[in-house]
DRENDO-1510 file (C-alpha; in Angstrom, 1 decimal, always signed):
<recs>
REC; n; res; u; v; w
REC; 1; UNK; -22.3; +59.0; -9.1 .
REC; 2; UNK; -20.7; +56.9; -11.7 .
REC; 3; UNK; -16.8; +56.2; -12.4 .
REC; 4; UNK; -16.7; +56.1; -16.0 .
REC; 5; UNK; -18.1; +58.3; -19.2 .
REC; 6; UNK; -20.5; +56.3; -22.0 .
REC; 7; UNK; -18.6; +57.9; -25.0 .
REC; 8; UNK; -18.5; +56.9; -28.9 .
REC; 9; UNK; -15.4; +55.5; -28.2 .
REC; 10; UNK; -16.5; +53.1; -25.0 .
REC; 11; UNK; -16.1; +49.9; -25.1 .
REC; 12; UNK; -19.0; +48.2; -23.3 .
REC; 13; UNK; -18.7; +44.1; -21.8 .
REC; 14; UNK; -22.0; +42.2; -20.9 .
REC; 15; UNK; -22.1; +39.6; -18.1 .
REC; 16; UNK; -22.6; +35.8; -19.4 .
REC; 17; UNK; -26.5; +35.9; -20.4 .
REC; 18; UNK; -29.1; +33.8; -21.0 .
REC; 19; UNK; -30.8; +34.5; -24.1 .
REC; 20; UNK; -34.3; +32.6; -25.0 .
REC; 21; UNK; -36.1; +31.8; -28.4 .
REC; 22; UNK; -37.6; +34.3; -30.5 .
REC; 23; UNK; -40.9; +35.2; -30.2 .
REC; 24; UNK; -42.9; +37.8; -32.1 .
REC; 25; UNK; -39.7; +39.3; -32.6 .
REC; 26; UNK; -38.4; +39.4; -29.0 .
REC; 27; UNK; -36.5; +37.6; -27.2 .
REC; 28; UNK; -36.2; +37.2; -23.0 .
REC; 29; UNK; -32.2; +37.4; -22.1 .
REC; 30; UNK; -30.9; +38.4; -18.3 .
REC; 31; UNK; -28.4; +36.6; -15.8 .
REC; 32; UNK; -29.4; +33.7; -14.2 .
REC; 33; UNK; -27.2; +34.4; -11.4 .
REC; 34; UNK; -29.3; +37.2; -10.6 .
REC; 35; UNK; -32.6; +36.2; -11.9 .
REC; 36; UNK; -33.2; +39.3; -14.0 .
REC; 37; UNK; -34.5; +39.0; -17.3 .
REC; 38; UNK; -35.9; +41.4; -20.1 .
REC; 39; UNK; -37.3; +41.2; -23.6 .
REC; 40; UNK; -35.5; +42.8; -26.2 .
REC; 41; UNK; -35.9; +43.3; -29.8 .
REC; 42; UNK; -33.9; +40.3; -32.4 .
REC; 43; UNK; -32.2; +43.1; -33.4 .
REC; 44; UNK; -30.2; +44.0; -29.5 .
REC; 45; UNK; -28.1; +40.4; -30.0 .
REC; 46; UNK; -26.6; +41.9; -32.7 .
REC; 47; UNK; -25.3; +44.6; -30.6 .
REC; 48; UNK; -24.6; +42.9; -27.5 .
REC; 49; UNK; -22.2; +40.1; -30.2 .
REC; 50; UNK; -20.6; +43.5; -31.2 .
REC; 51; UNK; -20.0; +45.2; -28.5 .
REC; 52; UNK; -19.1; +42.1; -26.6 .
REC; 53; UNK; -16.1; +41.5; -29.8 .
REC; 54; UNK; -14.8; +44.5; -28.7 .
REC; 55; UNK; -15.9; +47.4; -30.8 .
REC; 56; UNK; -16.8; +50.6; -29.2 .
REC; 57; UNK; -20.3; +52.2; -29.2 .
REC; 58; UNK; -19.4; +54.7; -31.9 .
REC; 59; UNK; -18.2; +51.8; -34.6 .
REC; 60; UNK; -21.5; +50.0; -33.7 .
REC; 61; UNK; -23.7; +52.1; -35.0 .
REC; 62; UNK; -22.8; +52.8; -37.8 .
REC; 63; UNK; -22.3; +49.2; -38.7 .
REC; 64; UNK; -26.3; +49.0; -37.2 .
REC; 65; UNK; -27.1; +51.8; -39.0 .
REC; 66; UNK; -25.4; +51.1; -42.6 .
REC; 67; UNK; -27.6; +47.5; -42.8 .
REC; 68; UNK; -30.6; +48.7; -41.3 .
REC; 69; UNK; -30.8; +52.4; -42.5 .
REC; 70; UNK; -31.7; +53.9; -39.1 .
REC; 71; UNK; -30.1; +54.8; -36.0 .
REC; 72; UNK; -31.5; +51.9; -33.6 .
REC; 73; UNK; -30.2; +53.7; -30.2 .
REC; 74; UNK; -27.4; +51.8; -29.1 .
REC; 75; UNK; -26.3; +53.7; -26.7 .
REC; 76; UNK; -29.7; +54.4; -25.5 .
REC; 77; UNK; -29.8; +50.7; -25.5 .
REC; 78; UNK; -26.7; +50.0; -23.5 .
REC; 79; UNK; -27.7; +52.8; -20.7 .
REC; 80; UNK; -31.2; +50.6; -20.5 .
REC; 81; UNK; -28.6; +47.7; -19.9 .
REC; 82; UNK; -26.4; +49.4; -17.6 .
REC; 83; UNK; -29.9; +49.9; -15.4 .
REC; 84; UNK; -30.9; +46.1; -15.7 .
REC; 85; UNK; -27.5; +45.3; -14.4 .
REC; 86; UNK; -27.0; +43.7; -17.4 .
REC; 87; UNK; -23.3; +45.4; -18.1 .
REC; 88; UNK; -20.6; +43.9; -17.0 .
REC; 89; UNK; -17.8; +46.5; -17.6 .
REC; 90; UNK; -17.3; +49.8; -18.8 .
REC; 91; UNK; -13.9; +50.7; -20.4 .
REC; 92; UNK; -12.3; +48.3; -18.1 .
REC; 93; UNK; -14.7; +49.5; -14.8 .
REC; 94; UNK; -16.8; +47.0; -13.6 .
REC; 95; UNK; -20.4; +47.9; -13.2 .
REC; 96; UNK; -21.8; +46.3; -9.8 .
REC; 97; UNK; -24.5; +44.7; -8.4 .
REC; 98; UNK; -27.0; +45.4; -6.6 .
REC; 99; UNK; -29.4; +42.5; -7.3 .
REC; 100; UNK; -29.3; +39.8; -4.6 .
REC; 101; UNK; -27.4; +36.9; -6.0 .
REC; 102; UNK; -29.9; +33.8; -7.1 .
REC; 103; UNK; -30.2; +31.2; -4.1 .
REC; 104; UNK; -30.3; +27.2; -5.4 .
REC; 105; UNK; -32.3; +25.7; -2.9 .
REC; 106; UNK; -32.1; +22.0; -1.7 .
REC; 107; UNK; -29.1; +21.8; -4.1 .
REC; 108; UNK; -28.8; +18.1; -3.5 .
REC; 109; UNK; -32.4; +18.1; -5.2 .
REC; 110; UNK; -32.5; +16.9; -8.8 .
REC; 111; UNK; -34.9; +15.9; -11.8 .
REC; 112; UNK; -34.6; +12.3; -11.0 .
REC; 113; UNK; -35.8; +13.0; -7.5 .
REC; 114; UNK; -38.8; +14.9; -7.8 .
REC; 115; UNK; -39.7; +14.5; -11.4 .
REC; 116; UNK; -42.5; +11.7; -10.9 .
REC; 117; UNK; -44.5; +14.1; -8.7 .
REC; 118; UNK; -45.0; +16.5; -11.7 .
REC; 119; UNK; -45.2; +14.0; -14.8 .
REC; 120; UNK; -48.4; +13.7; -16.9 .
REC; 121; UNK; -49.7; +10.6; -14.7 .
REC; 122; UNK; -49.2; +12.8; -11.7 .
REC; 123; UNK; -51.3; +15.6; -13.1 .
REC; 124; UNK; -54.0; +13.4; -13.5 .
REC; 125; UNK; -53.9; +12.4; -10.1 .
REC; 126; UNK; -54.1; +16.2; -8.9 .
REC; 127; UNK; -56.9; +16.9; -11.3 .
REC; 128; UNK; -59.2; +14.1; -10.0 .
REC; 129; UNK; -58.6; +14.6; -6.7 .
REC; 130; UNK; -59.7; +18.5; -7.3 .
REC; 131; UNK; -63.2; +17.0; -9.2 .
REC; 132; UNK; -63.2; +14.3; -6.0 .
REC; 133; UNK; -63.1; +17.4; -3.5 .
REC; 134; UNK; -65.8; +19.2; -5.1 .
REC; 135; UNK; -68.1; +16.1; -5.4 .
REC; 136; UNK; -67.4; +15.8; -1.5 .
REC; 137; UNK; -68.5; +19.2; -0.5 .
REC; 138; UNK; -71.9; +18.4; -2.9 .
REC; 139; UNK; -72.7; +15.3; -1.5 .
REC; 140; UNK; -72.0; +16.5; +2.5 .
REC; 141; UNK; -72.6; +20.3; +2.6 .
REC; 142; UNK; -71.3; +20.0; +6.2 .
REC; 143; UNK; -67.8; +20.1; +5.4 .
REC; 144; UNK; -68.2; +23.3; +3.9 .
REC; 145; UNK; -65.5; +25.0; +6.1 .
REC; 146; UNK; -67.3; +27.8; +8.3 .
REC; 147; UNK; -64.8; +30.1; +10.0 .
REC; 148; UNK; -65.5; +28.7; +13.6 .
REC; 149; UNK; -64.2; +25.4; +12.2 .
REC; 150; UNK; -60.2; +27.7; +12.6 .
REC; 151; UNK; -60.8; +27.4; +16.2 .
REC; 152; UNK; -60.5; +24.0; +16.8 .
REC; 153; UNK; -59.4; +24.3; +20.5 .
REC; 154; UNK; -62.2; +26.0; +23.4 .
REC; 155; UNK; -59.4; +28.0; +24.0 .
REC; 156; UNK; -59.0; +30.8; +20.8 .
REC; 157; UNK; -55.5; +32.0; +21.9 .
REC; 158; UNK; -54.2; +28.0; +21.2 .
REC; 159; UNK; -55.6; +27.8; +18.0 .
REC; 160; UNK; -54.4; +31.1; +17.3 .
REC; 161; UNK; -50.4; +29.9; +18.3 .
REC; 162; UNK; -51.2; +26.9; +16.4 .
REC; 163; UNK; -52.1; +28.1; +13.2 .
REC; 164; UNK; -49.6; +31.3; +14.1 .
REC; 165; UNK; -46.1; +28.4; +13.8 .
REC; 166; UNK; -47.9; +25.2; +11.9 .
REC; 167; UNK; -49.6; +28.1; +8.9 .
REC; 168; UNK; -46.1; +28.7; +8.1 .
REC; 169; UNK; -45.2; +25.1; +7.7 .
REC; 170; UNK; -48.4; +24.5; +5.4 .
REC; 171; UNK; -47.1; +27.8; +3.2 .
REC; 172; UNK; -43.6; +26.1; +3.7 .
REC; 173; UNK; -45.3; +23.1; +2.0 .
REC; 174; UNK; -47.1; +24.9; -0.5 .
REC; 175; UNK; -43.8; +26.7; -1.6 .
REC; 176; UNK; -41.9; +24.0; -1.8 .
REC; 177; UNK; -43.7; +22.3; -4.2 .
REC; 178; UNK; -42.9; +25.1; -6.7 .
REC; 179; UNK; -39.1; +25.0; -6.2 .
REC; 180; UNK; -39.2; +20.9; -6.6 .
REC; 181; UNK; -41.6; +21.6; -9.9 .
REC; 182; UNK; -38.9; +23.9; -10.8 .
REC; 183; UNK; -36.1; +21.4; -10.3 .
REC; 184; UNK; -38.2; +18.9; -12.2 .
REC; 185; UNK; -38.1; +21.2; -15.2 .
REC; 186; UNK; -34.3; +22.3; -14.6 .
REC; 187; UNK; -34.6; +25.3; -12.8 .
REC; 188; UNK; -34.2; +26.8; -9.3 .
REC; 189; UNK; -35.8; +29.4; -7.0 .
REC; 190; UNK; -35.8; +30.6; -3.5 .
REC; 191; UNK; -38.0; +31.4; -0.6 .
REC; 192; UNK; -38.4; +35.6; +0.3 .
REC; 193; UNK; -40.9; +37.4; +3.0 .
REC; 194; UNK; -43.0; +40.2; +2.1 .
REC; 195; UNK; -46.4; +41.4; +2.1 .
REC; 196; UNK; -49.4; +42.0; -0.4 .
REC; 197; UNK; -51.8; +44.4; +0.3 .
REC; 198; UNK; -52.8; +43.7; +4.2 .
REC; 199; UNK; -51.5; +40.0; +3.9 .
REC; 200; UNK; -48.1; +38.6; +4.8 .
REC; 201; UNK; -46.6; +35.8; +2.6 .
REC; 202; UNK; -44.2; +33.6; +2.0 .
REC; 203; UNK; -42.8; +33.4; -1.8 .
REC; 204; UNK; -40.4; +31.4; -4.2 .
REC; 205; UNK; -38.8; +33.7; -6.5 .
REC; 206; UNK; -38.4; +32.3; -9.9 .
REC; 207; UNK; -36.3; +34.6; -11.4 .
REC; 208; UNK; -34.6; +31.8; -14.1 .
REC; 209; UNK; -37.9; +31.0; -14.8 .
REC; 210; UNK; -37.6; +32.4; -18.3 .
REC; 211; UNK; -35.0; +30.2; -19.2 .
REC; 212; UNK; -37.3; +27.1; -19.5 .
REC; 213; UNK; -39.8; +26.7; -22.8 .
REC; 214; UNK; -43.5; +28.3; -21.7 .
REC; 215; UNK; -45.7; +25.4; -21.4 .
REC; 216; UNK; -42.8; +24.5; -19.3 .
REC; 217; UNK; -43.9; +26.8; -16.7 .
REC; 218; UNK; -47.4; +26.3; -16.2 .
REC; 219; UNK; -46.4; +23.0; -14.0 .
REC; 220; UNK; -44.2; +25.7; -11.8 .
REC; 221; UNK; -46.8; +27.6; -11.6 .
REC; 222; UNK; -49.7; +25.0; -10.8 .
REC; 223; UNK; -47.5; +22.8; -8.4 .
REC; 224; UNK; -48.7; +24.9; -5.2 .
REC; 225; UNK; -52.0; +24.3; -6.0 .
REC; 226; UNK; -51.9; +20.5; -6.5 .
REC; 227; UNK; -50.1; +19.4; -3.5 .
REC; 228; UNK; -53.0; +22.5; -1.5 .
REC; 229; UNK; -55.7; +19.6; -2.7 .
REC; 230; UNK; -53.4; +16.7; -2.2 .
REC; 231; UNK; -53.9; +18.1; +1.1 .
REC; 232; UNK; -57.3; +18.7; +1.4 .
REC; 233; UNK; -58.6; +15.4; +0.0 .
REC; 234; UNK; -56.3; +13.7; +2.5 .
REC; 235; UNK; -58.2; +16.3; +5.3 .
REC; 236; UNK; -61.6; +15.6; +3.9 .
REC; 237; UNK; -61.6; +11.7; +3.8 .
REC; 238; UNK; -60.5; +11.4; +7.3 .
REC; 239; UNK; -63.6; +13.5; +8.1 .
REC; 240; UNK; -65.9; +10.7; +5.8 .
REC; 241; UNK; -63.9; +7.8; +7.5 .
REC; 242; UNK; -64.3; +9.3; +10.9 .
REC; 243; UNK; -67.8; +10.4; +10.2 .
REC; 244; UNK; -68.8; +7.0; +9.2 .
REC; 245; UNK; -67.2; +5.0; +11.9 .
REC; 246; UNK; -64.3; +3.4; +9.9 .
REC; 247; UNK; -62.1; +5.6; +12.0 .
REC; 248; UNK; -61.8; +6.5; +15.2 .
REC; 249; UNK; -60.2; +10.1; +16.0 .
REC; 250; UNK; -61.4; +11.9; +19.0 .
REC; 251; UNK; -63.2; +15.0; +19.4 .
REC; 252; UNK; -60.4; +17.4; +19.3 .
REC; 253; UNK; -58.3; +15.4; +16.2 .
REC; 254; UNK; -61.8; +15.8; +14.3 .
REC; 255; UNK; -61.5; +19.9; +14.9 .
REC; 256; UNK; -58.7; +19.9; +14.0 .
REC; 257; UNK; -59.2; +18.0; +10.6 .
REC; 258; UNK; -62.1; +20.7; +10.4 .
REC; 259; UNK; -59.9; +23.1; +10.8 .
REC; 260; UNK; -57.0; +21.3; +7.9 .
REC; 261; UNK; -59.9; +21.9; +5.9 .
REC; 262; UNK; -60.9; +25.5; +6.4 .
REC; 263; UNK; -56.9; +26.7; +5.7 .
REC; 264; UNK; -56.7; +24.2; +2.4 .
REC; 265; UNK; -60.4; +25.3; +1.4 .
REC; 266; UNK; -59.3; +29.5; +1.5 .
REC; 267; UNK; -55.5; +28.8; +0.6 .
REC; 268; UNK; -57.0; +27.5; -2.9 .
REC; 269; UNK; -59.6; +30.4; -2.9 .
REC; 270; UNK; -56.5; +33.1; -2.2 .
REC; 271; UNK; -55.1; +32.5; -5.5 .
REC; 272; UNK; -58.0; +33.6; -7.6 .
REC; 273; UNK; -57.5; +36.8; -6.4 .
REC; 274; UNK; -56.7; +37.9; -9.9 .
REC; 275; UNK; -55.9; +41.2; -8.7 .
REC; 276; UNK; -52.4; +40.2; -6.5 .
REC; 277; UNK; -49.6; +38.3; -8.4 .
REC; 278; UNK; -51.0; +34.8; -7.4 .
REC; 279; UNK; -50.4; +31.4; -8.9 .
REC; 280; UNK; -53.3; +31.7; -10.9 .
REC; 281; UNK; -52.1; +35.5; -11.9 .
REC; 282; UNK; -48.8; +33.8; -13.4 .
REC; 283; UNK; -50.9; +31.1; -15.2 .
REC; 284; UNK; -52.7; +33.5; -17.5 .
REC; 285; UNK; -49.9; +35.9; -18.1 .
REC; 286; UNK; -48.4; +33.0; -19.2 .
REC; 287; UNK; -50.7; +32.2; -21.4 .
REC; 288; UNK; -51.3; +35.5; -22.9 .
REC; 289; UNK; -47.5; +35.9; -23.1 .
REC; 290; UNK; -47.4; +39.0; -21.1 .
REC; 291; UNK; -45.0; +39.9; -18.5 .
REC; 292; UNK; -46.7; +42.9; -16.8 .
REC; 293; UNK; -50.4; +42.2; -17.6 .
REC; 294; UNK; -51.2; +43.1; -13.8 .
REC; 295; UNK; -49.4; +46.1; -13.6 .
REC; 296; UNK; -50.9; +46.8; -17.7 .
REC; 297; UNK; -54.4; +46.2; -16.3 .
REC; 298; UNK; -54.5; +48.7; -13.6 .
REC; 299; UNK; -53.1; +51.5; -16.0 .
REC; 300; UNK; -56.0; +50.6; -18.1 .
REC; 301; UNK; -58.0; +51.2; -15.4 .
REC; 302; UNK; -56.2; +54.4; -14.9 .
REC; 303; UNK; -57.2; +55.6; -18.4 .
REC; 304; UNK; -60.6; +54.5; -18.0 .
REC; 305; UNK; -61.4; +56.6; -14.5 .
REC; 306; UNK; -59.0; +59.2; -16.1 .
REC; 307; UNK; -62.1; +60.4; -18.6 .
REC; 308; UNK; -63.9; +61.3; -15.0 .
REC; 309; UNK; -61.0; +62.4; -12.8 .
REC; 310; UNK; -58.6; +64.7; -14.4 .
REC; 311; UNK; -56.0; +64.4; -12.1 .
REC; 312; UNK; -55.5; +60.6; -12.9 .
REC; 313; UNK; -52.0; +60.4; -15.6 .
REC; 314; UNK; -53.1; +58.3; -18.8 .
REC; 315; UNK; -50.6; +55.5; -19.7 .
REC; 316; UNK; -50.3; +55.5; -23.3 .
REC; 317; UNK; -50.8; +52.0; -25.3 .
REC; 318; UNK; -50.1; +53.4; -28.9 .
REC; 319; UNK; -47.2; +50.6; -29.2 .
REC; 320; UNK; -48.5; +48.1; -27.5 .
REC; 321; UNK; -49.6; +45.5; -29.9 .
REC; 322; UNK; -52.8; +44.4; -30.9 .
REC; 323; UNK; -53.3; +41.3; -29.6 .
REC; 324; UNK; -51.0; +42.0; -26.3 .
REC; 325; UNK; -53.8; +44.8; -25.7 .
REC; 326; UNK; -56.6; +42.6; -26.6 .
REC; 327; UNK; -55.2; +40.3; -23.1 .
REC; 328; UNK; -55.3; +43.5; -21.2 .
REC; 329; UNK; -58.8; +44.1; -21.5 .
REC; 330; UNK; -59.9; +40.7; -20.9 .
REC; 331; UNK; -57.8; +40.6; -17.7 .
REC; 332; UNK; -59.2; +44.5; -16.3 .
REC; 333; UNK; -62.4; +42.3; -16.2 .
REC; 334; UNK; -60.5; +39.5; -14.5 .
REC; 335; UNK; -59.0; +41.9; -11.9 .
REC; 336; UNK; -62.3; +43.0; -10.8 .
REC; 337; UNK; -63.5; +39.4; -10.7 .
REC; 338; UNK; -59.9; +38.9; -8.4 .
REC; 339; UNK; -61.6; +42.7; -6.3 .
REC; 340; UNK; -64.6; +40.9; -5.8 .
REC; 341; UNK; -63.1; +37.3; -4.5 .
REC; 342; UNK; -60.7; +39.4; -1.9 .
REC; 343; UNK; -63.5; +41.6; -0.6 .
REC; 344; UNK; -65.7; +39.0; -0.4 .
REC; 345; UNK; -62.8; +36.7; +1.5 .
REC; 346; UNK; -62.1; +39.6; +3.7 .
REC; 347; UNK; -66.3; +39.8; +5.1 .
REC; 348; UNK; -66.3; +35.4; +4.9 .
REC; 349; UNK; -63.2; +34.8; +6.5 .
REC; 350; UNK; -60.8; +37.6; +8.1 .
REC; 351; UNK; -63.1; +39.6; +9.3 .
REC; 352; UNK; -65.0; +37.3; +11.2 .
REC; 353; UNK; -62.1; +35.2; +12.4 .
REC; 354; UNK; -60.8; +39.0; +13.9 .
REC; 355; UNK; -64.3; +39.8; +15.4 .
REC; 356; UNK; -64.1; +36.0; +17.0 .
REC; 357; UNK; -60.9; +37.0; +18.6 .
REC; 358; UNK; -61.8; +40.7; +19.5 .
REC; 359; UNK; -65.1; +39.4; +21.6 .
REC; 360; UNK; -63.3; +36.7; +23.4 .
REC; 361; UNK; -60.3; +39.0; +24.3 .
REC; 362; UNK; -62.6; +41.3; +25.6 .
REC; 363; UNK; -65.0; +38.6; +27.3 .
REC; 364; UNK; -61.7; +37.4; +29.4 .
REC; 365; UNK; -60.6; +40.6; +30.0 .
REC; 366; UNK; -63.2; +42.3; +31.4 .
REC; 367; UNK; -64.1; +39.1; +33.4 .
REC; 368; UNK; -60.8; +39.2; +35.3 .
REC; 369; UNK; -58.3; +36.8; +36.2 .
REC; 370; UNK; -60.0; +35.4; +39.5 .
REC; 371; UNK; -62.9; +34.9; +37.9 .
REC; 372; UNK; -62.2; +32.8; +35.2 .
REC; 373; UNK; -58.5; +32.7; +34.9 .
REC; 374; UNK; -58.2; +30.2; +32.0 .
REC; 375; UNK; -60.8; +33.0; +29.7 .
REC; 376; UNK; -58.6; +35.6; +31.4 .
REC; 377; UNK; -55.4; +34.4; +30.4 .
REC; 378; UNK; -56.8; +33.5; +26.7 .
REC; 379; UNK; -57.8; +36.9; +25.9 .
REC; 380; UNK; -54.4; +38.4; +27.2 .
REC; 381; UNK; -52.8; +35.5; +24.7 .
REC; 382; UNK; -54.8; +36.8; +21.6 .
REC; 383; UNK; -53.7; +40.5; +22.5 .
REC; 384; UNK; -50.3; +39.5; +22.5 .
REC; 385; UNK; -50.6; +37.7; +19.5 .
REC; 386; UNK; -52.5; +39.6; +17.5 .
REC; 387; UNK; -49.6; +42.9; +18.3 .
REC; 388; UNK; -46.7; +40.9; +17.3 .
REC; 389; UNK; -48.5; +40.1; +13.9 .
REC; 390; UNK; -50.0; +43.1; +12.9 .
REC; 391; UNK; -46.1; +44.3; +14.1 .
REC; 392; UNK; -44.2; +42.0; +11.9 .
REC; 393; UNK; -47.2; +43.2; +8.9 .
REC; 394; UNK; -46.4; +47.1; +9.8 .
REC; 395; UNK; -42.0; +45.9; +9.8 .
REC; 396; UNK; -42.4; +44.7; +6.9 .
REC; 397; UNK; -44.4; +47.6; +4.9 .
REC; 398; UNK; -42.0; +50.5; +6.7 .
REC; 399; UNK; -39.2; +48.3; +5.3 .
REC; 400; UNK; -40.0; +48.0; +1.8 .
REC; 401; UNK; -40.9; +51.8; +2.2 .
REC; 402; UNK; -37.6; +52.6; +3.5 .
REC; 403; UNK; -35.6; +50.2; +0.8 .
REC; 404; UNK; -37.0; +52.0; -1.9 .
REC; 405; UNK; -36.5; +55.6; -0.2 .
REC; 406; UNK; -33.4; +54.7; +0.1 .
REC; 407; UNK; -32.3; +53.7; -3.1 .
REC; 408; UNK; -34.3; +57.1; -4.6 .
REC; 409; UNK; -32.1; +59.3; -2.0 .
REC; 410; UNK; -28.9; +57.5; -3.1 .
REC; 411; UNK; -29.1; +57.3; -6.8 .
REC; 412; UNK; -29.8; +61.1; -7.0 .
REC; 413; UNK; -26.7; +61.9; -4.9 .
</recs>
């Protein structure tokens, strides 16, 4: 229920906003305090410098409408503000919000620190350490991860607390290199928990993204990736050195390497899954300068199956324009490439790793405790371990559920 009435006569304030360059006639503007952006027509500055001078909604248009001969829908427009919690106040009554506030990260963190790691020398580097993996894997088909290679310890239930704590430092890692790329190009982000499809994830919201130019944003986008084969190459020539007796690591330090090497190998794979908002996902809808091509692609989809199933709702692309719709098509085909990858990632690796875990919980369980108790006590371990994750995956699903439930219950009341 709000406190104020949007009348001809209201006089309508926007918070401080960021407002980017034109393109194809729009233009991205949205608080960076928040991290919300939207595009808007050229036109909508005009309005926003207007009503921000102080004249009400009623004088505005018909100063809009007197030079371009048409009512553009300025109050239409401000209610569409009003919802992107772009309104600041309201004939003196201050819209609030709802929107977490932006969180600057490792605020002691500047350009000068961290802007070698992404300069053009330094993109170099990651690219021919990408072509050095690949020759690697062609010339010594062994190291080829294989998903026994994740249990690097005889007993599955260590491996499984390993990976469980040190996975999160490696996603740490991985996430971090996007928030220093985004400091190198004079931005900020911060780190959130959530959950895509059956998966949990760690992820750097870059909501002030859009303030920086585009080609800007493809080394945001692409740091995650460089310092994952940073990683690997590191991972795969202490397997060469070991392997050729320049090194010596013992048995259990060579697992583990093998092991480095299956969670860098799969962490790279993950974000071709062109159907999930990975790194890669942000890279071409950069490129085809669409904001919701993922969401754009499954609607066209939608309309596709909806010529056999009459049930399914068409979304209609009448406005959308020409070469925007010409990116949607080419990524539907992506998206099923992205269907295929996860499917086959699931049957390659989850899947098998679960099996693995399944047989040896029930191999220790049914052997007992006085019969083995080391097998005994690994299987109970894996249970254990397994409940608290598929737990913190099910806490984290109910709770996105509920947040938007919610929200619907309380913004019809």
């Amino acid at each position: 229920m709000t406190e104020y009435d949007l009348t001809e006569r209201s006089a309508v304030a926007f918070h401080d906003l960021f407002r980017g360059e034109e393109e194809d006639g729009s233009v991205m503007i949205g608080r960076r305090d928040i991290g919300s952006y939207v595009s808007v027509p050229v036109e909508a500055l005009e309005v926003i410098d207007l009503l921000n001078s102080g004249k009400p909604i009623g004088d505005v248009k018909k100063l809009t409408e007197e030079k371009y001969g048409e009512d553009i829908g300025v109050t239409e427009f401000v209610q569409e503000m009003i919802a992107n919690e772009m309104v600041k106040t309201i004939d003196g009554f201050e819209i609030p919000t709802k929107s977490q506030l932006q969180k600057d990260m490792f605020s002691s963190i500047t350009k000068k620190h961290v802007g070698w790691m992404f300069s053009k020398v330094a993109w170099v580097v990651y690219g021919a350490l990408a072509g050095a993996c690949i020759a690697i894997f062609a010339a010594v088909p062994d190291y080829i991860p294989h998903y026994e290679d994740f249990f690097f310890h005889p007993w599955y239930s260590v491996a499984i607390l390993f990976w469980f704590f040190f996975g999160w430092l490696i996603v740490a890692c991985h996430e971090i290199s996007h928030l220093f790329a985004a400091k190198a190009v004079g931005t900020e982000g911060y780190f959130s928990l959530s959950n895509r499809l059956l998966f949990i994830v760690a992820q750097t919201n870059l909501g002030n993204i859009w303030t920086i130019p585009r080609r800007k944003r493809y080394t945001v986008y692409m740091a995650g990736m460089a310092w994952d084969t940073v990683m690997l190459f590191t991972m795969l020539m202490l397997l060469f050195f070991s392997d050729h007796a320049m090194i010596a690591i013992p048995p259990l330090g060579h697992a583990f390497v093998k092991s480095m090497v299956f969670a860098g190998v799969w962490s790279i794979i993950w974000q071709f899954r062109f159907n999930m908002q990975t790194d890669i996902y942000y890279v071409v809808a950069n490129y085809f300068k669409c904001r919701s091509l993922l969401p754009d692609a499954q609607a066209n989809i939608r309309n596709f199956l909806s010529q056999f199933i009459k049930k399914i709702k068409k979304t209609d692309f009448t406005d959308t324009p020409e070469s925007e719709m010409r990116a949607i098509k080419w990524y539907t085909l992506l998206y099923f490439v992205g269907t295929s990858v996860t499917i086959a990632t699931y049957f390659l690796r989850s899947f098998p790793l679960f099996i693995a875990q399944i047989r040896r919980a029930i191999e220790g369980i049914t052997m007992g405790h006085a019969a083995n108790p080391g097998l005994f006590t690994d299987g109970v371990v894996l249970i254990c371990v397994a409940s608290f994750n598929w737990g913190l995956w099910g806490y984290l699903v109910l709770r996105t559920r509920w947040n938007r439930l919610r929200q619907g219950v309380f913004s019809t009341a």
